[in-house]
PDB file with one MODEL, atoms N, CA, C and O in Angstrom:
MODEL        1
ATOM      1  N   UNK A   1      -4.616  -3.968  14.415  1.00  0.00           N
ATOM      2  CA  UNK A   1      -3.440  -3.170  14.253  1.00  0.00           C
ATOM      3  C   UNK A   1      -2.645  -3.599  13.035  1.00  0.00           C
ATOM      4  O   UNK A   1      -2.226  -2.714  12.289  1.00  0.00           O
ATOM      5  N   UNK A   2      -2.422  -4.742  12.792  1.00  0.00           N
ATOM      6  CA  UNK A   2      -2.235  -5.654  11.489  1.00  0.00           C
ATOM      7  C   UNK A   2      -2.499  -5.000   9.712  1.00  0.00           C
ATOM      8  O   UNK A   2      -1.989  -4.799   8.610  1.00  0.00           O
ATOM      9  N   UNK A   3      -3.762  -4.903  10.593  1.00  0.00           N
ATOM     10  CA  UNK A   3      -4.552  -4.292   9.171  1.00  0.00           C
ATOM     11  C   UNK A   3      -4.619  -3.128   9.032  1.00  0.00           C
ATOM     12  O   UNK A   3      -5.040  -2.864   7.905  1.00  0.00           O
ATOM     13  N   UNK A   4      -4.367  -2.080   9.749  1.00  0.00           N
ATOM     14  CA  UNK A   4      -4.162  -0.920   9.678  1.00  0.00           C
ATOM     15  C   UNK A   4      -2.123  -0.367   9.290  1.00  0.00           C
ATOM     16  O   UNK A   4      -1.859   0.579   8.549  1.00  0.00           O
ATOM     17  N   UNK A   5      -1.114  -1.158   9.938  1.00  0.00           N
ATOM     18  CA  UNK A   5       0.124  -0.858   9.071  1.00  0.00           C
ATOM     19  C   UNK A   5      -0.359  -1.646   8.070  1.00  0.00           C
ATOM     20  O   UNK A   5      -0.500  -0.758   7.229  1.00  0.00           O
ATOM     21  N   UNK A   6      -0.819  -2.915   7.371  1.00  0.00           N
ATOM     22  CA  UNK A   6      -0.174  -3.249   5.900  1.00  0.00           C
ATOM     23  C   UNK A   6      -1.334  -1.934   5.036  1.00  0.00           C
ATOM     24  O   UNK A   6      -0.757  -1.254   4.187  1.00  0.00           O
ATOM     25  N   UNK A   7      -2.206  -1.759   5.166  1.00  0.00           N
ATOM     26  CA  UNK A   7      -3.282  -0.876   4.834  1.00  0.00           C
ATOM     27  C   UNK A   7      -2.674   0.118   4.771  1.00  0.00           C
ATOM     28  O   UNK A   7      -2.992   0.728   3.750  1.00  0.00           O
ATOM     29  N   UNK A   8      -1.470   0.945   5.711  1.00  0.00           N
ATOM     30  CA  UNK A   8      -0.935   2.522   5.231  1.00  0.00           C
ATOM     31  C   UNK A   8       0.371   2.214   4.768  1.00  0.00           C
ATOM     32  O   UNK A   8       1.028   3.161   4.335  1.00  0.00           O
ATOM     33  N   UNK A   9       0.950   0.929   4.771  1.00  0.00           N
ATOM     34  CA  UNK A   9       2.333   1.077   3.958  1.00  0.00           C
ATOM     35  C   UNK A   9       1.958   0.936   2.664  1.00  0.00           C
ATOM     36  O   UNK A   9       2.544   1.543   1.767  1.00  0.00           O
ATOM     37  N   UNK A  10       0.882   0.071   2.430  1.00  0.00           N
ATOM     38  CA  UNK A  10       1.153  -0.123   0.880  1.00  0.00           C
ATOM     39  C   UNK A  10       0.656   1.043   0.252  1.00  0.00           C
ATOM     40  O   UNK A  10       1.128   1.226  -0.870  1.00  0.00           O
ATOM     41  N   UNK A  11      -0.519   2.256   0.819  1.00  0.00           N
ATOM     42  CA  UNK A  11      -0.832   3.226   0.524  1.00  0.00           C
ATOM     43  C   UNK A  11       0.632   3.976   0.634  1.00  0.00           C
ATOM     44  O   UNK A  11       0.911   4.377  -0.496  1.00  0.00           O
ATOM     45  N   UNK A  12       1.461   4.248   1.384  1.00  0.00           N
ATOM     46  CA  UNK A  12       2.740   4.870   1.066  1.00  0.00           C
ATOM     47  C   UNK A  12       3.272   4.136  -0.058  1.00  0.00           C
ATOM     48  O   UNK A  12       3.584   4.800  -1.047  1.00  0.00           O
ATOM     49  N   UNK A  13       3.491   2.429  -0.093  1.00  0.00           N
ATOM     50  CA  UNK A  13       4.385   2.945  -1.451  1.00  0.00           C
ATOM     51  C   UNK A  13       4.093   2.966  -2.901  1.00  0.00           C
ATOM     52  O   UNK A  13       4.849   2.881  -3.869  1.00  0.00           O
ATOM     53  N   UNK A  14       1.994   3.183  -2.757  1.00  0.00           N
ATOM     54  CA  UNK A  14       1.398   3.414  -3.791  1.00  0.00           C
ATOM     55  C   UNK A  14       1.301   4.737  -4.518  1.00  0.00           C
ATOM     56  O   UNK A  14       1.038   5.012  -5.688  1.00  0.00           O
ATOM     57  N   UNK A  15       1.653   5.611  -3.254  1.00  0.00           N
ATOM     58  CA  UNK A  15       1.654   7.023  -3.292  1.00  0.00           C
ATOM     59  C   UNK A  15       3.187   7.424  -4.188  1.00  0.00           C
ATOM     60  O   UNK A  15       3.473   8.156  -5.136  1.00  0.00           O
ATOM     61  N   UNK A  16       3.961   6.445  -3.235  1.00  0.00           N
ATOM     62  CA  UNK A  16       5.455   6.767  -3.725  1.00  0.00           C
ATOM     63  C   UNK A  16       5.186   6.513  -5.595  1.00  0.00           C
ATOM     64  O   UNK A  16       5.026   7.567  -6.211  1.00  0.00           O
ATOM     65  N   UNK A  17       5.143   5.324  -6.363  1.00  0.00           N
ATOM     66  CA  UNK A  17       4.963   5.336  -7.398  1.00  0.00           C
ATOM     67  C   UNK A  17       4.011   5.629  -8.335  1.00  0.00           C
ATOM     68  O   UNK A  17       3.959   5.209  -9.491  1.00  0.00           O
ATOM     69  N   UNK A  18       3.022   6.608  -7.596  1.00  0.00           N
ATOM     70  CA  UNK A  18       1.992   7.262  -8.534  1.00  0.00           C
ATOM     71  C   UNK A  18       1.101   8.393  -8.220  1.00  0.00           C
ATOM     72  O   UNK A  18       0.374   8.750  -9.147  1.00  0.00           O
ATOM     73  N   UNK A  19       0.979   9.210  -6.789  1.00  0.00           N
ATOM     74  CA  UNK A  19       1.303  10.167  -6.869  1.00  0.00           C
ATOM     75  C   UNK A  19      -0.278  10.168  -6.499  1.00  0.00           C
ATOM     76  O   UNK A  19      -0.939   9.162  -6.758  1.00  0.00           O
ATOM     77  N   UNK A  20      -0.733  11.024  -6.042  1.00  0.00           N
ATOM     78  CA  UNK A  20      -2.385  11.671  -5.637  1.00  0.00           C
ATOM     79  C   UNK A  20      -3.287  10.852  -6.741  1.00  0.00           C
ATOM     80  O   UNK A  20      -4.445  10.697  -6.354  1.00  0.00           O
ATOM     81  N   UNK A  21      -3.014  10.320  -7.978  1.00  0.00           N
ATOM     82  CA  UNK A  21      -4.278   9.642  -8.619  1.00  0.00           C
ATOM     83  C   UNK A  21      -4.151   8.330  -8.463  1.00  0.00           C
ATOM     84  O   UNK A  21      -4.673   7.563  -9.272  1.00  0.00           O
ATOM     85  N   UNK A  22      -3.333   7.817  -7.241  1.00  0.00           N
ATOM     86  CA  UNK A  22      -3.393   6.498  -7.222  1.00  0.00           C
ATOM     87  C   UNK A  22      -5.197   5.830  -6.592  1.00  0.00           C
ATOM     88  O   UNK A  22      -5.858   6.571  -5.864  1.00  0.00           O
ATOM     89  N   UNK A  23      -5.655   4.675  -6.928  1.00  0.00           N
ATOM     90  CA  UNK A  23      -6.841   4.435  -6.780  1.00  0.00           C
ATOM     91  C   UNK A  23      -6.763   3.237  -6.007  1.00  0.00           C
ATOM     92  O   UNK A  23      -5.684   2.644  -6.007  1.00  0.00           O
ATOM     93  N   UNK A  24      -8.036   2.626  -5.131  1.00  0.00           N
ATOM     94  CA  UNK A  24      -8.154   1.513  -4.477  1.00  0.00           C
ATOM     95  C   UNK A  24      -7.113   0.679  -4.871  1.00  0.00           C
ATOM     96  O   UNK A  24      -6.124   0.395  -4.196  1.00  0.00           O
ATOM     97  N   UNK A  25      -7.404   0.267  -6.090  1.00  0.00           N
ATOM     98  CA  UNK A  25      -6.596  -1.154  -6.923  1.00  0.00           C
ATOM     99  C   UNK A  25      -5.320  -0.811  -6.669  1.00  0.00           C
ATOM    100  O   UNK A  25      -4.583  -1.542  -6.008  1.00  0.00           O
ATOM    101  N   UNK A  26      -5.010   0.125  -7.077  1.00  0.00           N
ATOM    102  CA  UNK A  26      -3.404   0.459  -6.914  1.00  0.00           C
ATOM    103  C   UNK A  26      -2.930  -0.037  -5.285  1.00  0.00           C
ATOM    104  O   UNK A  26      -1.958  -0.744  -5.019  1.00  0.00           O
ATOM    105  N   UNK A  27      -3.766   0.465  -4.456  1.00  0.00           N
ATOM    106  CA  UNK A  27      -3.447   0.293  -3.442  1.00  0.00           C
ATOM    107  C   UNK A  27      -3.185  -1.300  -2.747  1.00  0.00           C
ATOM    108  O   UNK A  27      -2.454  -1.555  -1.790  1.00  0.00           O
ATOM    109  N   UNK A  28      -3.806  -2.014  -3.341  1.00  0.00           N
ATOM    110  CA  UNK A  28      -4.147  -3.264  -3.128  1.00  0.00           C
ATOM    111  C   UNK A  28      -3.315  -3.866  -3.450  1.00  0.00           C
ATOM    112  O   UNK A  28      -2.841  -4.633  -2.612  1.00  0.00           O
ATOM    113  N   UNK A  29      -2.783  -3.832  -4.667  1.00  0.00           N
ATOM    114  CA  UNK A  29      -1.649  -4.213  -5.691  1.00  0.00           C
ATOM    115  C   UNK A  29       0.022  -4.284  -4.921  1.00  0.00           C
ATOM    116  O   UNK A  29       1.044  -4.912  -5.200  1.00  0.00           O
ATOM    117  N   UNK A  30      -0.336  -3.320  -3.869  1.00  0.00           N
ATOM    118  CA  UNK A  30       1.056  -3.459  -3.510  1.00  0.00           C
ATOM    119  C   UNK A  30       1.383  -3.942  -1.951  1.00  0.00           C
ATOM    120  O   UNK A  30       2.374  -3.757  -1.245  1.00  0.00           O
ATOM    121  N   UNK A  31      -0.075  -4.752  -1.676  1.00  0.00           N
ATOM    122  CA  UNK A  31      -0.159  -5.426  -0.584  1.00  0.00           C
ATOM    123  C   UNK A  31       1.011  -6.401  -0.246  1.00  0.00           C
ATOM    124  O   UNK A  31       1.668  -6.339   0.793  1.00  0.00           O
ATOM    125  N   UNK A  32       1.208  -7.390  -1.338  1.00  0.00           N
ATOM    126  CA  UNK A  32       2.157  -8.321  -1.416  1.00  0.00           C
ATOM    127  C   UNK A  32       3.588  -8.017  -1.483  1.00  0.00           C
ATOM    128  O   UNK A  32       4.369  -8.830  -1.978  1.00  0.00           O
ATOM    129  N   UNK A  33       4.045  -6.684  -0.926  1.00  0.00           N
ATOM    130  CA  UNK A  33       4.980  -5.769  -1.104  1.00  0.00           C
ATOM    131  C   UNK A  33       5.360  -5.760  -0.012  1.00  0.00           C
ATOM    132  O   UNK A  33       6.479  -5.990   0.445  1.00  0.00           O
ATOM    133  N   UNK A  34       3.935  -5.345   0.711  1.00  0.00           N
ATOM    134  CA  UNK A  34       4.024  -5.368   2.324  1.00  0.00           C
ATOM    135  C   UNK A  34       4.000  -6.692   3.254  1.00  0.00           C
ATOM    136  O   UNK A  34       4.697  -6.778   4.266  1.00  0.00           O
ATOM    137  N   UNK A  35       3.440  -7.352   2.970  1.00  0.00           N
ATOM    138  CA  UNK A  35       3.807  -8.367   3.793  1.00  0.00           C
ATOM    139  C   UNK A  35       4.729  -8.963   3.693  1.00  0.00           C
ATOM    140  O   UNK A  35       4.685  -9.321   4.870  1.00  0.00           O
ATOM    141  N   UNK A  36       5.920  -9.611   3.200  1.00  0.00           N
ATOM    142  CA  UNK A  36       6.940  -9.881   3.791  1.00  0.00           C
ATOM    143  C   UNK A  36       8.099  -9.029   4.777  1.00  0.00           C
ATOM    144  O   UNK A  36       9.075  -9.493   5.367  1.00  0.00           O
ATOM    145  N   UNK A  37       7.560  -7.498   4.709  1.00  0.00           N
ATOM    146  CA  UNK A  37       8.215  -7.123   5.678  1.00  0.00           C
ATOM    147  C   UNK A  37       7.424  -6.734   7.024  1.00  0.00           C
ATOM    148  O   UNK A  37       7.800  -5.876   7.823  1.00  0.00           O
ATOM    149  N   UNK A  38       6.330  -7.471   7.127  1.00  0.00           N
ATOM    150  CA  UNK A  38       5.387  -7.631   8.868  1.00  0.00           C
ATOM    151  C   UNK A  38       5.844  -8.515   9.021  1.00  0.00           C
ATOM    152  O   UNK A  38       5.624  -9.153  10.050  1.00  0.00           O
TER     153      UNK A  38
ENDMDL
END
């Protein structure tokens, strides 16, 4: 369950700053975004 919210927040706030061509990496990138707020 862990891995599934940090996995769709950081996809939300990858989406938020880049929009339908955001890619894996992007997504990844904003992992460390998400975890301090789990």
């Amino acid at each position: 369950q862990a891995a599934a919210f940090i996995n769709g927040r950081a996809g939300e706030l990858a989406g938020k700053k880049l929009g339908e061509s955001m890619t894996a990496t992007d997504l990844i990138e904003e992992i460390p975004n998400v975890l301090p707020k789990f």
